[in-house]
C-alpha positions as CSV (number, residue, x, y, z in Angstrom):
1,X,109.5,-87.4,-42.9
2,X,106.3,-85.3,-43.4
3,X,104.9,-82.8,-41.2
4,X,101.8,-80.6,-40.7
5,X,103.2,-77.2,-41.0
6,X,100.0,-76.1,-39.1
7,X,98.4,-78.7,-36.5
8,X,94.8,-77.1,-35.9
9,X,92.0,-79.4,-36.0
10,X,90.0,-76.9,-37.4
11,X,88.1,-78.3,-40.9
12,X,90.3,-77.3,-44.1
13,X,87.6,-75.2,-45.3
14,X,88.7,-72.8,-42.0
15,X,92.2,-73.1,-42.0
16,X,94.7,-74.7,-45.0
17,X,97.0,-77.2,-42.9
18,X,100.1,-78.7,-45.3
19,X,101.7,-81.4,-45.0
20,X,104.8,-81.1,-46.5
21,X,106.8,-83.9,-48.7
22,X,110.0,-85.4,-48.9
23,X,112.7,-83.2,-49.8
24,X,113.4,-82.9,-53.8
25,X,115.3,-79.5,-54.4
26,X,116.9,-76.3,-53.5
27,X,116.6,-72.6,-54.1
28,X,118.8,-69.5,-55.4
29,X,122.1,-70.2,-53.8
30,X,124.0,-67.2,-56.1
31,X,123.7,-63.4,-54.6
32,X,121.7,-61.2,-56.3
33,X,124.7,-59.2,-57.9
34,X,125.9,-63.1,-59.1
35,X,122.8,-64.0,-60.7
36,X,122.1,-60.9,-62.4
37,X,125.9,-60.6,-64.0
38,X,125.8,-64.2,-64.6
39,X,122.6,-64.4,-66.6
40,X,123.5,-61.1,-68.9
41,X,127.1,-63.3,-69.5
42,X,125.2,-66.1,-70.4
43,X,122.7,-64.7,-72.5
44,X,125.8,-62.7,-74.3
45,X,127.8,-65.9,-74.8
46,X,124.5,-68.1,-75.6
47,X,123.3,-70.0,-78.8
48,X,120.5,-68.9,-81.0
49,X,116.9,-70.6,-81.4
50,X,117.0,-73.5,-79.2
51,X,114.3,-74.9,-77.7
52,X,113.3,-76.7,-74.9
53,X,109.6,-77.6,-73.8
54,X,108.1,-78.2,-70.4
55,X,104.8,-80.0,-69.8
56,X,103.2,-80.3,-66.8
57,X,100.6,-83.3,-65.8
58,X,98.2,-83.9,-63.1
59,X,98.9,-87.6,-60.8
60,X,95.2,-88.8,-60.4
61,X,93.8,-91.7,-58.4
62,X,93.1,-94.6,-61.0
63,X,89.5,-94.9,-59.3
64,X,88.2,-92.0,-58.2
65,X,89.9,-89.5,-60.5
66,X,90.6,-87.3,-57.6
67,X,94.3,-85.3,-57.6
68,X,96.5,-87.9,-55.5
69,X,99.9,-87.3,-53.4
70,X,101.9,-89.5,-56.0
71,X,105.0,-87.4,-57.2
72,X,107.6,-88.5,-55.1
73,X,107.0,-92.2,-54.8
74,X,106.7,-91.8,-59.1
75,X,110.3,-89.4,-58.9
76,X,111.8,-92.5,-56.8
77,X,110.6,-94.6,-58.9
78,X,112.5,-93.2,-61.9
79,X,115.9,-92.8,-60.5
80,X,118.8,-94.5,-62.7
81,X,116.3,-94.5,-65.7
82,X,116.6,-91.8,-68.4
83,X,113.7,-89.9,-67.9
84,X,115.2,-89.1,-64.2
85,X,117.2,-86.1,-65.0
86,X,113.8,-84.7,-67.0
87,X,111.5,-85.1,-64.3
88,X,110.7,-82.6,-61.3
89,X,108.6,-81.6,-59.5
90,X,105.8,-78.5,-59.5
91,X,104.7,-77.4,-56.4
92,X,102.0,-79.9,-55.4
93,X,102.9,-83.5,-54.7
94,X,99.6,-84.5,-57.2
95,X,101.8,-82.6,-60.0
96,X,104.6,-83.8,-62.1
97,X,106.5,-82.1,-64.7
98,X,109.0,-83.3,-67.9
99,X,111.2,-81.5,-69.6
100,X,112.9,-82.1,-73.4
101,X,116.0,-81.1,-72.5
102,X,117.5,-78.4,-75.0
103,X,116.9,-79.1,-78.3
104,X,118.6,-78.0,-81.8
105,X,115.5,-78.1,-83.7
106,X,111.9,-78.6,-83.5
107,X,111.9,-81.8,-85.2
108,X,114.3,-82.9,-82.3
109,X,112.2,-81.4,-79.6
110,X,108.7,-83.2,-81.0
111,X,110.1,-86.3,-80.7
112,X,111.2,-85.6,-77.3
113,X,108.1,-84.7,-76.2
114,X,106.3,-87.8,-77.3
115,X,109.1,-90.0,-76.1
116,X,108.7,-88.1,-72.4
117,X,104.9,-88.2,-72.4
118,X,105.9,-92.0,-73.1
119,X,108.2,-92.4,-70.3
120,X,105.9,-91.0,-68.3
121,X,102.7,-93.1,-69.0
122,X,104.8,-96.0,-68.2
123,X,106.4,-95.2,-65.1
124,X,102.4,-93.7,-63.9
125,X,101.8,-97.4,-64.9
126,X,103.6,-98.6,-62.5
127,X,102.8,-96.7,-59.8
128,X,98.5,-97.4,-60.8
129,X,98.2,-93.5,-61.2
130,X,96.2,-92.2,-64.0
131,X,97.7,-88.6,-65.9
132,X,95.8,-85.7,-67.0
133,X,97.1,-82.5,-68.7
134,X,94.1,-79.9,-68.8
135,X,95.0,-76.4,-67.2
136,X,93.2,-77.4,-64.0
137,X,91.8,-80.8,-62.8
138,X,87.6,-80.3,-62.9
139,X,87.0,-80.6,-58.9
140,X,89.6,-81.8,-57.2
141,X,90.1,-79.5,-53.5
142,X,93.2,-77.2,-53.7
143,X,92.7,-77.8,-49.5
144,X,93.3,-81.2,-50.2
145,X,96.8,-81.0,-52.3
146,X,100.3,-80.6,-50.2
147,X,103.1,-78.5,-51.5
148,X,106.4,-80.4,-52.1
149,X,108.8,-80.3,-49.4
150,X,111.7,-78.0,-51.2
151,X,113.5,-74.6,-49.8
152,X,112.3,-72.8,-52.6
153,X,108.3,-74.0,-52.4
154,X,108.9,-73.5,-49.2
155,X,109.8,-69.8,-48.8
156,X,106.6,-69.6,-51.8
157,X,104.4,-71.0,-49.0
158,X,105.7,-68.5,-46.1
159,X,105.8,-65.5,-48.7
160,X,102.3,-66.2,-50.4
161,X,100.2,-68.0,-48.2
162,X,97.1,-68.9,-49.5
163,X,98.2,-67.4,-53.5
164,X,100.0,-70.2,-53.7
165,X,97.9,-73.0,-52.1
166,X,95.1,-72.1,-54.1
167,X,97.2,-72.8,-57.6
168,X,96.1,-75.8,-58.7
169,X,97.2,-75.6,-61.9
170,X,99.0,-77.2,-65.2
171,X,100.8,-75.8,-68.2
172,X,103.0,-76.0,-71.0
173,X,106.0,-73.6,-70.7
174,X,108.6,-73.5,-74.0
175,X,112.2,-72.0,-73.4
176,X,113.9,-70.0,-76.3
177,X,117.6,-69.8,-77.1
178,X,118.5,-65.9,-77.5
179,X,122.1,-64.9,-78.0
180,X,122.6,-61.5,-76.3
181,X,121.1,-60.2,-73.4
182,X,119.6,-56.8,-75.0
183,X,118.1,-59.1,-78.1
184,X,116.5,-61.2,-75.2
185,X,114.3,-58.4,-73.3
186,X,113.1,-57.2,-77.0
187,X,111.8,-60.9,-78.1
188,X,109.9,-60.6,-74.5
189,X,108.7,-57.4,-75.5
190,X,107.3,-58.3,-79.2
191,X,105.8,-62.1,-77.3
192,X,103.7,-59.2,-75.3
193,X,101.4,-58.7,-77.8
194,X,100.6,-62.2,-78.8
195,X,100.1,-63.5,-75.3
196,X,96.3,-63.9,-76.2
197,X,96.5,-65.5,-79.1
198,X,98.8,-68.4,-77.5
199,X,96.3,-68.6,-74.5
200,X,93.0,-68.5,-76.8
201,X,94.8,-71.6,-79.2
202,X,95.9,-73.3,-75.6
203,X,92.8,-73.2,-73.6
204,X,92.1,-76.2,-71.9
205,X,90.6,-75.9,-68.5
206,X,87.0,-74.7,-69.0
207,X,86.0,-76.8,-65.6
208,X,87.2,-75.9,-61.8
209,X,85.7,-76.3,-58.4
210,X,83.2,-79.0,-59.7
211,X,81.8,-75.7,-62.0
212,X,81.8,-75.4,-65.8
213,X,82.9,-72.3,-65.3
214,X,81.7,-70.4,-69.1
215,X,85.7,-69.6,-69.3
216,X,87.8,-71.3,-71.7
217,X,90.9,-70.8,-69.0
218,X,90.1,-71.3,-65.3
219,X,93.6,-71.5,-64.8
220,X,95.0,-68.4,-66.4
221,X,92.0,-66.2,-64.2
222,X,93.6,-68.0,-61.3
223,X,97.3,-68.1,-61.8
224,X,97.7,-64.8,-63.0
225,X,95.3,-62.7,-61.2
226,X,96.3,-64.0,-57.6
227,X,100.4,-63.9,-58.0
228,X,102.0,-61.2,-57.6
229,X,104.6,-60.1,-60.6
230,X,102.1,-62.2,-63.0
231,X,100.6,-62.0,-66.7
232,X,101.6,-59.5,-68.8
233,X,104.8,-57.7,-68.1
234,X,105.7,-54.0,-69.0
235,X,107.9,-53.6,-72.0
236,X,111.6,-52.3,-71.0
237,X,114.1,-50.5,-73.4
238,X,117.2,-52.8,-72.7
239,X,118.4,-55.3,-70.7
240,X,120.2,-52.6,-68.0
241,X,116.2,-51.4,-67.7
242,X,115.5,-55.0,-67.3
243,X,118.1,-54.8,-64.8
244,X,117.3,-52.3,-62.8
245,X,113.9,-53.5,-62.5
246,X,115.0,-57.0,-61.3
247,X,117.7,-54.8,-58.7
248,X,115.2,-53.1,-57.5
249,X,113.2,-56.3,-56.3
250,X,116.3,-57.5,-54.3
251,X,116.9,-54.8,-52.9
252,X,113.3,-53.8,-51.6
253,X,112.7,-57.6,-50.8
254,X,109.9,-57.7,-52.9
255,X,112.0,-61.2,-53.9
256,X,114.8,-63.3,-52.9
257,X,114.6,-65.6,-55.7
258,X,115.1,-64.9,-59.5
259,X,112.1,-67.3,-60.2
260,X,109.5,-65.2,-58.2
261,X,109.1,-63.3,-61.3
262,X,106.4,-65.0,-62.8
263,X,105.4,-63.1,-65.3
264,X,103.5,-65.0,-68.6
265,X,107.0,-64.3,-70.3
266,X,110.4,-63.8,-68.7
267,X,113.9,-63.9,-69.4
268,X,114.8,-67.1,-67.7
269,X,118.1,-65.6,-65.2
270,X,119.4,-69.4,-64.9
271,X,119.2,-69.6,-68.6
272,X,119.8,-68.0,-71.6
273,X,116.1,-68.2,-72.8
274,X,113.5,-66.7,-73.2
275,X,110.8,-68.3,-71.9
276,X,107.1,-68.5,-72.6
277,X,104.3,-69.6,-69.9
278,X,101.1,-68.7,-71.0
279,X,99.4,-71.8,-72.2
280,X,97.2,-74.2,-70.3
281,X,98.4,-77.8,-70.8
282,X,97.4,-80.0,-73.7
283,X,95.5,-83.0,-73.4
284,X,96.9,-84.2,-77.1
285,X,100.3,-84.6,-77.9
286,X,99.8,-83.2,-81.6
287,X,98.0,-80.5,-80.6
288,X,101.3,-79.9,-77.5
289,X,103.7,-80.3,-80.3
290,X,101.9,-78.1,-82.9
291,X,101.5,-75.3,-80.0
292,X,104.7,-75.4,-78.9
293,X,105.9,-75.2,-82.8
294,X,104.2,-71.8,-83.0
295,X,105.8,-70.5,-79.9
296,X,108.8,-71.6,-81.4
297,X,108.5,-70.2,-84.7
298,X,107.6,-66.5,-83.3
299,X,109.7,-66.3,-81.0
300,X,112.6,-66.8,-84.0
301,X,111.3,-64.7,-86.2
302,X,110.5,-61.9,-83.6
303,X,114.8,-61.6,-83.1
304,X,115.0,-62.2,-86.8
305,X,112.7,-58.6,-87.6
306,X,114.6,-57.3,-84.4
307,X,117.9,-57.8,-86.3
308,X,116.5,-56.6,-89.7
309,X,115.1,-53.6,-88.3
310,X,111.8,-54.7,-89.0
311,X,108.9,-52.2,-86.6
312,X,107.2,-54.7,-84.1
313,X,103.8,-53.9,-82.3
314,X,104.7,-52.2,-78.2
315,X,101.2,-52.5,-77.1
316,X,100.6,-50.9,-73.6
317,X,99.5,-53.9,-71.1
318,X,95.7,-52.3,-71.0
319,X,95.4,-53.4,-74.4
320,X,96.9,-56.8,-74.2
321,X,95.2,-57.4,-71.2
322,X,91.7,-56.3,-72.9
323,X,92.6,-59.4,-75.2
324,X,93.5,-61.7,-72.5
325,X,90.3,-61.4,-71.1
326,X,88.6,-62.8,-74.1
327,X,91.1,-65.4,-74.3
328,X,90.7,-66.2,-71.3
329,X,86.5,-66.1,-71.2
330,X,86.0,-67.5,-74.8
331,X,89.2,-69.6,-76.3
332,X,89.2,-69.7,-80.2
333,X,85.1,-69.4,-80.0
334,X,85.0,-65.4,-80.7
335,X,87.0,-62.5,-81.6
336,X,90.2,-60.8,-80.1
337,X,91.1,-56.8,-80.9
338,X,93.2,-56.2,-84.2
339,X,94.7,-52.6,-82.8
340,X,96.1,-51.4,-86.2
341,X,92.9,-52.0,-87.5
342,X,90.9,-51.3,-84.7
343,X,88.2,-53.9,-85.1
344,X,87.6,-57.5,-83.7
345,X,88.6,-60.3,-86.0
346,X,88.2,-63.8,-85.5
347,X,90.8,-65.4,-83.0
348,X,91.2,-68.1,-85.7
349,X,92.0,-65.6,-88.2
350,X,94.7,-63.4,-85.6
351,X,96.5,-67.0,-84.9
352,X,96.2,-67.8,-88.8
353,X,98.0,-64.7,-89.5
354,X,100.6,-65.2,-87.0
355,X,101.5,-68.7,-88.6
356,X,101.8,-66.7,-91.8
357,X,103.8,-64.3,-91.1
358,X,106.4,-66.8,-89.5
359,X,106.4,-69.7,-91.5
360,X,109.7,-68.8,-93.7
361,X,111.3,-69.1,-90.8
362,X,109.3,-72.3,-89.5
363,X,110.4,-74.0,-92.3
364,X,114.1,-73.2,-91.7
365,X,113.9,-74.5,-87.7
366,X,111.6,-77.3,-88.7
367,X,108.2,-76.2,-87.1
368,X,106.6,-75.7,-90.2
369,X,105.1,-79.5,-90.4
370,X,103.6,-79.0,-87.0
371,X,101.9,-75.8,-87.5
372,X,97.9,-76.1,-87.3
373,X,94.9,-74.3,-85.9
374,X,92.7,-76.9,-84.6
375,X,88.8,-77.1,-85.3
376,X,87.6,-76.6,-81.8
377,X,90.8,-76.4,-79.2
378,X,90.8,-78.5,-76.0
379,X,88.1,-76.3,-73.8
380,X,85.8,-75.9,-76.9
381,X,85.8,-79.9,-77.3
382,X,85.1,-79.9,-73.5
383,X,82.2,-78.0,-73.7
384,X,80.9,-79.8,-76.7
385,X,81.0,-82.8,-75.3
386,X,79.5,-81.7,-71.4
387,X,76.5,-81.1,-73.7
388,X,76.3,-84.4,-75.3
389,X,77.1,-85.9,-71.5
390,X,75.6,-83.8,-69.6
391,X,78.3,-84.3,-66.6
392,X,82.0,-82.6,-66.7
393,X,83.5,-85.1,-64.5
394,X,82.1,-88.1,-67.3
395,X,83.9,-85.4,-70.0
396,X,87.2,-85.2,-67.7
397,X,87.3,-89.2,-67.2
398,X,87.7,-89.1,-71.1
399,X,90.7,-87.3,-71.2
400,X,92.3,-89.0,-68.3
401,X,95.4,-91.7,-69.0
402,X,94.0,-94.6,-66.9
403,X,96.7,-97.1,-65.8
404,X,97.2,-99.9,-68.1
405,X,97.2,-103.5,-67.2
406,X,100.3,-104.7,-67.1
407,X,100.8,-108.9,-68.0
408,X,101.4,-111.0,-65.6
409,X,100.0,-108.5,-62.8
């Protein structure tokens, strides 16, 4: 049963009132001490380079393309199917997320993807609800969106309050298998640097609020500059500085849960991954799978120069950060900061040269076929074509998946 978790009368504008969902999952259940020791065993005992990929898609009211209250009718709806066990929940009950699964390879993981989106389309069909997958939806009121009724987005609500009512927001997150637990916090530290380059190929949510906003990624300026332990992390030594770090958050109660670490990369404690959560969502499958392919790709060859001894960039966070800005305000349309040559270069040209330099090893994990840099990326197209419409809502209704007709009726 749902319930107002406030019961003023007062307009949403004054006051956010949720309404929570049905109940759909849990939270931590180890102690501290038990997660900590139990992710450093994993990551010690775990398997090299595979990958799993997460995408996460907006439910949408076939008619009015307005965010709608869908996900757990659509989650019951799946249950004894296979997409069941790969499809959760995201915090709002107008969100849905599907997972791969782990994969071995990336030729493996592409076609998971497809097949997932596929899944999905027809079970939304079912259900008459249209899908998006831009970073944010164009106008749709966070005021009017309920979080799902879990323990763990549950204690979020009581612990951020309005942070986390106000995020609105989709991605594609892509997990990393790294044997050993010291190897792991290095590949974090070396994705660091190229946080900006992901975000400026990603960008896909130039609209918010019923505003073309001039950014290429609404939701990166909102997600990671309202939550706390967000963006770009520090760099740490080892995994016992990592440790301590994390040990020190229990033990303050800055967090209860392993998970309220959100930084834009993380060692995942649950699994051995690294994991990678930068990028706005992607409206095109191809352009999802060739993203996720470069994440992919550098992530393997960032432990393969760790285990060669090769010298990786350790760029202090005001640096990254100054590229994450124009990733953030201009996509793939203008230039990011080359530090070791201290100029601006193209952001085509930095991604270009990041596909480079890892596609020996693409080729070996099977990413190499999917790795492109699109003409325009998904906010550039969306800004081309609010020019040519002169409305973003008409230029959002052309990215939406609109329920198809099924026979018979």
């Amino acid at each position: 049963m749902s319930r107002h978790a406030c019961s003023s009368p007062l307009p949403a504008v004054s006051l956010h009132c949720f309404i929570y969902a049905s109940y759909v999952g849990d939270q931590q259940r180890r102690t501290p001490d038990e997660q900590i020791r139990s992710a450093r065993e994993a990551f010690e005992d775990g398997h090299d380079f595979t990958i799993a990929v997460e995408e996460e898609f907006a439910l949408l009211d076939s008619d009015t393309l307005e965010l709608t209250n869908r996900f757990e009718e659509l989650k019951a709806g799946a249950a004894g199917t296979s997409l069941d066990e790969h499809l959760v929940g995201e915090l709002i009950a107008s969100e849905i997320e599907v997972k791969t699964g782990r994969c071995e390879n990336f030729g493996e993981a592409a076609e998971r993807m497809a097949e997932r989106r596929a899944q999905l389309g027809e079970l939304a069909d079912r259900f008459g609800v249209g899908l998006a997958s831009t970073g944010t939806h164009p106008w749709s009121r966070w005021q009017d969106q309920r979080i799902i009724d879990t323990p763990h987005y549950r204690r979020n609500n009581e612990i951020l309050q309005y942070v986390v009512w106000r995020n609105n927001s989709f991605g594609i997150h892509a997990h990393i298998g790294i044997r050993g637990a010291d190897r792991a916090v290095a590949v974090c530290n070396a994705f660091r640097n190229v946080l900006p380059e992901l975000l400026a190929l990603s960008a896909s949510s130039p609209f918010v609020e019923d505003c073309v906003t001039g950014l290429h990624s609404a939701r990166t300026e909102i997600f990671t500059k309202l939550f706390p332990r967000c963006g770009v992390p520090d760099a740490y030594d080892d995994w016992a500085a990592y440790e301590d770090y994390v040990r020190f958050l229990y033990t303050t109660g800055s967090i209860d849960e392993h998970t309220q670490i959100w930084w834009s990369v993380r060692p995942h404690l649950a699994f051995p991954t690294v994991e990678i959560r930068i990028c706005d969502a992607q409206p095109d499958l191809g352009e999802a799978q060739s993203l996720a392919a470069l994440i992919y790709a550098l992530g393997t060859r960032f432990a393969r120069a760790i285990d060669e001894g090769e010298t990786l960039p350790n760029l202090p966070a005001r640096l990254i950060e100054e590229n994450m800005w124009r990733a953030i305000r201009y996509g793939l349309t203008d230039g990011l900061i080359d530090f070791e040559r201290g100029e601006v270069v193209p952001a085509r040209a930095r991604i270009e040269a990041l596909i480079e330099w890892a596609l020996p090893v693409a080729e070996e994990i099977g990413a190499a076929p999917y790795l492109a840099v699109p003409e325009a990326n998904a906010a550039e197209r969306q800004y081309e074509r609010v020019a040519e419409l002169g409305s973003h809502r008409d230029v959002f209704a052309e990215l939406v998946r609109k329920p198809r007709e099924r026979v018979g009726g």
